[in-house]
C-alpha positions in Angstrom: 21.6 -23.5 67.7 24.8 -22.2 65.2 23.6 -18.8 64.2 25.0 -18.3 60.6 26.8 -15.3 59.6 24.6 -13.4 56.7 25.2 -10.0 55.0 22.1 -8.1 55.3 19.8 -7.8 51.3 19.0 -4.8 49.8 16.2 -3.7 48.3 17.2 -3.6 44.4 19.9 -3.8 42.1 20.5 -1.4 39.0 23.1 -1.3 35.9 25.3 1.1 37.0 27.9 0.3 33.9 28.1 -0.5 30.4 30.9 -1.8 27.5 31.4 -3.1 25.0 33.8 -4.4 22.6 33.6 -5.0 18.5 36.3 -6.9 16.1 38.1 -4.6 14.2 37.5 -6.3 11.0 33.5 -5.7 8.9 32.3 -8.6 7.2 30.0 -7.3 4.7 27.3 -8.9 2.7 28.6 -9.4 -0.5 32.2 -11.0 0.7 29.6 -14.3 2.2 26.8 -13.8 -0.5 28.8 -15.9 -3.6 30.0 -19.2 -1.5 26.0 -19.5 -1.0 24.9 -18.4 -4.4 22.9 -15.6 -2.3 23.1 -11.6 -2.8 23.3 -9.1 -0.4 20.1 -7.6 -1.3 18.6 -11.1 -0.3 20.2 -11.5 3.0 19.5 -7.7 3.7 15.2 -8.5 3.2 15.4 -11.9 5.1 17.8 -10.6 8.0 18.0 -6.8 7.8 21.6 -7.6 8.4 23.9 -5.4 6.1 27.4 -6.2 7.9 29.0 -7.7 10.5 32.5 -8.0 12.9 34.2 -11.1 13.2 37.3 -11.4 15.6 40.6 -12.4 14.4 42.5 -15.4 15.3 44.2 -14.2 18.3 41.0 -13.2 20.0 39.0 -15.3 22.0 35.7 -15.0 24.2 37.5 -14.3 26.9 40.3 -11.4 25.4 37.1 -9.9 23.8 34.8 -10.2 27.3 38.0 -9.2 29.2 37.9 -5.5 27.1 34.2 -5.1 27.0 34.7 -6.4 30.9 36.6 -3.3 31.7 35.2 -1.0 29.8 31.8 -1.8 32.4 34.5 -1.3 35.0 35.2 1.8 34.0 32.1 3.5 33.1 30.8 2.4 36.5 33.4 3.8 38.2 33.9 0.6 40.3 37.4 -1.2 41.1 37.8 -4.7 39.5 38.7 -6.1 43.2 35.5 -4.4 44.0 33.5 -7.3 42.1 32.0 -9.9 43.9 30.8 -12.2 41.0 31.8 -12.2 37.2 29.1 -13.6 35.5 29.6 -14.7 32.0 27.0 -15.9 28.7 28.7 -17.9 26.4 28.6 -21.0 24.2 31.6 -20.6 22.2 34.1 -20.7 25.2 37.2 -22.2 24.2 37.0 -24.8 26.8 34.8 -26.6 28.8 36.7 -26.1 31.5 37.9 -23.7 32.9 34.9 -21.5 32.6 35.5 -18.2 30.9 34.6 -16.2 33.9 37.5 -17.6 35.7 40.1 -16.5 32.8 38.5 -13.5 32.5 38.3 -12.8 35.8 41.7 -13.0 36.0 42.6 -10.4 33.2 40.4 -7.9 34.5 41.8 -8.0 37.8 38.5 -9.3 39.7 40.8 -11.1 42.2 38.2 -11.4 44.9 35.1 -12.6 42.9 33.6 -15.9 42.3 33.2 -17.0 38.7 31.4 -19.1 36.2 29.9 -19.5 33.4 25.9 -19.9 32.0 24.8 -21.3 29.3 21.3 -20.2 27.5 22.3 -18.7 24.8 20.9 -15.7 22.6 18.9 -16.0 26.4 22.2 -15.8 28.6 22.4 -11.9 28.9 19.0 -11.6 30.4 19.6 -14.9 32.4 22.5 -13.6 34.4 20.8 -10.6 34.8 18.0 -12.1 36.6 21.0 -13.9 38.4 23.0 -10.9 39.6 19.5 -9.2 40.7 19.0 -11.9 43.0 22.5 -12.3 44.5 22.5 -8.8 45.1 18.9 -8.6 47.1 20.0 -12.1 49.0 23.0 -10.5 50.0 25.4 -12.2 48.5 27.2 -10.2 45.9 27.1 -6.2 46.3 29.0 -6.0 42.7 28.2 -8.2 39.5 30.3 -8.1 36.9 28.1 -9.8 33.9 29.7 -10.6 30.3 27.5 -12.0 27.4 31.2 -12.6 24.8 30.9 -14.9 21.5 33.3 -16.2 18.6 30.6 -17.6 16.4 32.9 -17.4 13.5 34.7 -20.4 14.7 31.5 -22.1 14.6 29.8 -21.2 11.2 29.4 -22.9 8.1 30.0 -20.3 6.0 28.6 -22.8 2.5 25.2 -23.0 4.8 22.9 -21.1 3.1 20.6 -21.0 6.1 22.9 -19.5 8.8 26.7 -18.3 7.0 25.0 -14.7 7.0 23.5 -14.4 10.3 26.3 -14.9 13.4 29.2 -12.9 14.5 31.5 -11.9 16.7 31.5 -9.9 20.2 31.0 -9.2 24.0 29.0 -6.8 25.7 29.0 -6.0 29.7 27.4 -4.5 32.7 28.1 -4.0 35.9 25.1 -4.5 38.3 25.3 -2.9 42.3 23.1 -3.2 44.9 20.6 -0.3 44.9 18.1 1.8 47.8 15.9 1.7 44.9 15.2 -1.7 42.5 16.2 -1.1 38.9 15.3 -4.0 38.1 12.2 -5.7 37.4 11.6 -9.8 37.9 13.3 -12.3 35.3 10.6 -14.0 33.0 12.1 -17.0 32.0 12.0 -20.8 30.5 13.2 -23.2 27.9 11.9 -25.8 25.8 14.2 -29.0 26.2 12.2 -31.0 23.8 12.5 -28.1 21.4 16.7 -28.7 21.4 17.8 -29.8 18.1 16.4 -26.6 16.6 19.5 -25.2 17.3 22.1 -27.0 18.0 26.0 -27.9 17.9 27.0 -30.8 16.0 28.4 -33.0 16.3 28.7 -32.5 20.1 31.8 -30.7 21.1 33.5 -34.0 22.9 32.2 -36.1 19.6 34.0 -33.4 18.0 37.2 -33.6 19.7 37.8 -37.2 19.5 36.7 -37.5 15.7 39.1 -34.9 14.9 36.2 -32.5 13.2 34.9 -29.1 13.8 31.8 -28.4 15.7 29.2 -26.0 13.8 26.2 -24.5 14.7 23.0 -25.8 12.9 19.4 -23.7 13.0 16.2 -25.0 12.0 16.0 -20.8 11.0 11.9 -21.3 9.9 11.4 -23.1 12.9 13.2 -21.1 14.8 11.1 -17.8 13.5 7.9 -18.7 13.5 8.5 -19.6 17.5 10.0 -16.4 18.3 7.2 -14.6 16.8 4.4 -16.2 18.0 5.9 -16.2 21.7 8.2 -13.6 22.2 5.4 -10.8 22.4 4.0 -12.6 25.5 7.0 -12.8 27.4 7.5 -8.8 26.8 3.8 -8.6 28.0 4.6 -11.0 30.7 8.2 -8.9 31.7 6.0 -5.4 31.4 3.1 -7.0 34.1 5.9 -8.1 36.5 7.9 -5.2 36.3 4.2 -3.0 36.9 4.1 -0.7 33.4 3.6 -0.3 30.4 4.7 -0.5 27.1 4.0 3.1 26.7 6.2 3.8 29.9 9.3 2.4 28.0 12.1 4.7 27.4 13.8 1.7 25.0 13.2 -1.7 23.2 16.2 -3.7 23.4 15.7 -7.4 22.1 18.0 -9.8 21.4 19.3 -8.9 17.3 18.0 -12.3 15.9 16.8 -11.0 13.1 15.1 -7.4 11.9 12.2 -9.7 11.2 11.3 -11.2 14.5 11.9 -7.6 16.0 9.5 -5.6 13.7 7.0 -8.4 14.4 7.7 -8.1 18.4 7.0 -4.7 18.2 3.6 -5.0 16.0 2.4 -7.1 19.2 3.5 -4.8 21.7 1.9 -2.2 20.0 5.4 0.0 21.0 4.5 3.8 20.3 6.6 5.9 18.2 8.5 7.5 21.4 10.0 4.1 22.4 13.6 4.0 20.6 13.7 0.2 19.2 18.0 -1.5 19.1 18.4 -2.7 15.4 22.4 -2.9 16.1 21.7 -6.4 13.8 22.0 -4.6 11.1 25.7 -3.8 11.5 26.6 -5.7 14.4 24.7 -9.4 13.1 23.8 -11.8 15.5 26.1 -12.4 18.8 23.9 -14.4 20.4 24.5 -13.8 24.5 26.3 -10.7 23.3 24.1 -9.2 21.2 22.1 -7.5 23.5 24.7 -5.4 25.6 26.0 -4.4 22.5 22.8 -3.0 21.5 22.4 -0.8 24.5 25.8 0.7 23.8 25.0 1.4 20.5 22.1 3.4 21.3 24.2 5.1 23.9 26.5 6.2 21.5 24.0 6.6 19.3 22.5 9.4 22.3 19.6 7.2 22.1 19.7 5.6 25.7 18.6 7.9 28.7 19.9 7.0 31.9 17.3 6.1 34.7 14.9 5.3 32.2 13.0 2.0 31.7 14.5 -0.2 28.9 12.9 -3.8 28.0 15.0 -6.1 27.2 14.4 -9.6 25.9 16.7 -12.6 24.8 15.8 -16.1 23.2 17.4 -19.0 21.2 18.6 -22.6 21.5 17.0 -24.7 24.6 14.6 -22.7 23.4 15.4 -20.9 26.5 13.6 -17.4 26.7 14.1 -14.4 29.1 12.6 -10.8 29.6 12.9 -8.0 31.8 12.7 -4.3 32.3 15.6 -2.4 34.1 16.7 1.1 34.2 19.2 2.2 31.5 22.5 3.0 32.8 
């Protein structure tokens, strides 16, 4: 019988790193409120957006996931040749192939780490953490470098009237490490296949391509909305069972900033008390989609909002309709 060779698991993983990186230049209500005969008062009610970043034209997903890459690095305290794995969320890659992990990898100096890309989604940043937790207990990774990095500008519609107000531009990272201690809780996850063209790229990028048009993004945003609502609060019940607490154990609330909306109603379910500090980065940050939720924590952390050690609940959802939920300890 060949024995196989097999690095021994650990018992957990834990974010032991943050970054993040915004686009210099704020996009505020009122400069997208006249090409859809809108105002910024009504995108504020329907959104609780009041501005946004979008990235210029030199930066890509993977410039802007390389910076917010190495700023994880850094506030980790862990080498780039250290990483096993870079992990990265995205839909608005500028190519299919090669993945953005790859490029990325390469600017940040991850010379020894596998690479690749996933694609959920405003779920993708809770997908690849579920991901790096388990490639770190099977023994196969010991460091995770994971990026959730978007251009959604390149994507808009900006005479839409249902979406030019809501996406924007980012990345967000953390490094995950194998841990004496789990610091993580298990991934609830799915996705809804038949539920795909309520929001969707079209036309399709290679339709795109050989047509000679742009792809856009397209929401069905009531649609959208009213699943969110009337779902989300079960998979943050569901994420709070598996991880063995509850909500009023939570140090944080950090859902994916779809909408100021969707969040309020979230926390209504969950019945959050007052002590559990709820992300509403939306508001100046917009809608990054696999980003957004990364850059939430590191707003609240500059904000002095995010203690380290402490349980945080994070939850991400979008097109597929792919969902995911966990709890983790804040870095």
């Amino acid at each position: 019988m060949i024995n196989l060779k097999t690095t021994a698991p650990v018992a957990g993983a834990r974010i032991t790193g943050l970054g993040a990186y915004r686009p210099a230049r704020i996009v505020t209500n009122d400069e997208l409120a006249p090409r859809i005969e809108s105002s910024d008062e009504w995108i504020q009610e329907r959104t609780g957006i009041i501005e946004r970043r979008f990235a210029g034209p030199d930066e890509t997903c993977a410039s802007m996931g390389a910076a917010a890459g190495s700023a994880a690095l850094a506030d980790a305290g862990i080498a780039a040749t250290d990483i096993d794995v870079v992990i990265v969320a995205t839909f608005t890659h500028r190519h299919a192939t090669p993945s953005a992990a790859a490029e990325i990898a390469a600017a940040v100096g991850a010379i020894n780490a596998s690479a690749f890309d996933i694609s959920a989604a405003c779920a993708g940043f809770c997908y690849g953490v579920g991901l790096a937790d388990s490639l770190i207990r099977s023994g196969s990774a010991k460091h995770v470098l994971l990026i959730g990095t978007e251009k959604i500008s390149d994507v808009t519609n900006f005479d839409d009237r249902g979406t030019a107000f809501i996406f924007a531009d980012g990345a967000g990272a953390v490094v995950i490490s194998g841990s004496d201690t789990p610091g993580i809780a298990p991934t609830i996850w799915g996705a809804d296949g038949s539920s795909m063209d309520a929001i969707i790229m079209q036309p399709d990028t290679f339709t795109a391509a050989r047509e000679g048009v742009p792809s856009v993004l397209t929401m069905e945003g009531q649609r959208v909305f009213r699943w969110a609502v009337g779902s989300m609060g079960e998979v943050c019940e569901r994420a709070l069972d598996a991880a063995g607490i509850t909500a009023n154990d939570l140090s944080a609330f950090v859902p994916h900033q779809a909408n100021l909306r969707i969040t309020n109603a979230i926390v209504k379910k969950l019945d959050l008390p007052e002590s559990v500090i709820v992300a509403t980065d939306i508001q100046h940050t917009g809608n990054t989609s696999a980003a957004s939720i990364p850059l939430a924590m590191a707003a609240l952390r500059d904000q002095g909002q995010l203690k380290s050690g402490e349980p945080i609940l994070m939850v991400g959802f979008g097109a597929g309709l792919a969902f995911a939920g966990q709890v983790a300890l804040a870095p």
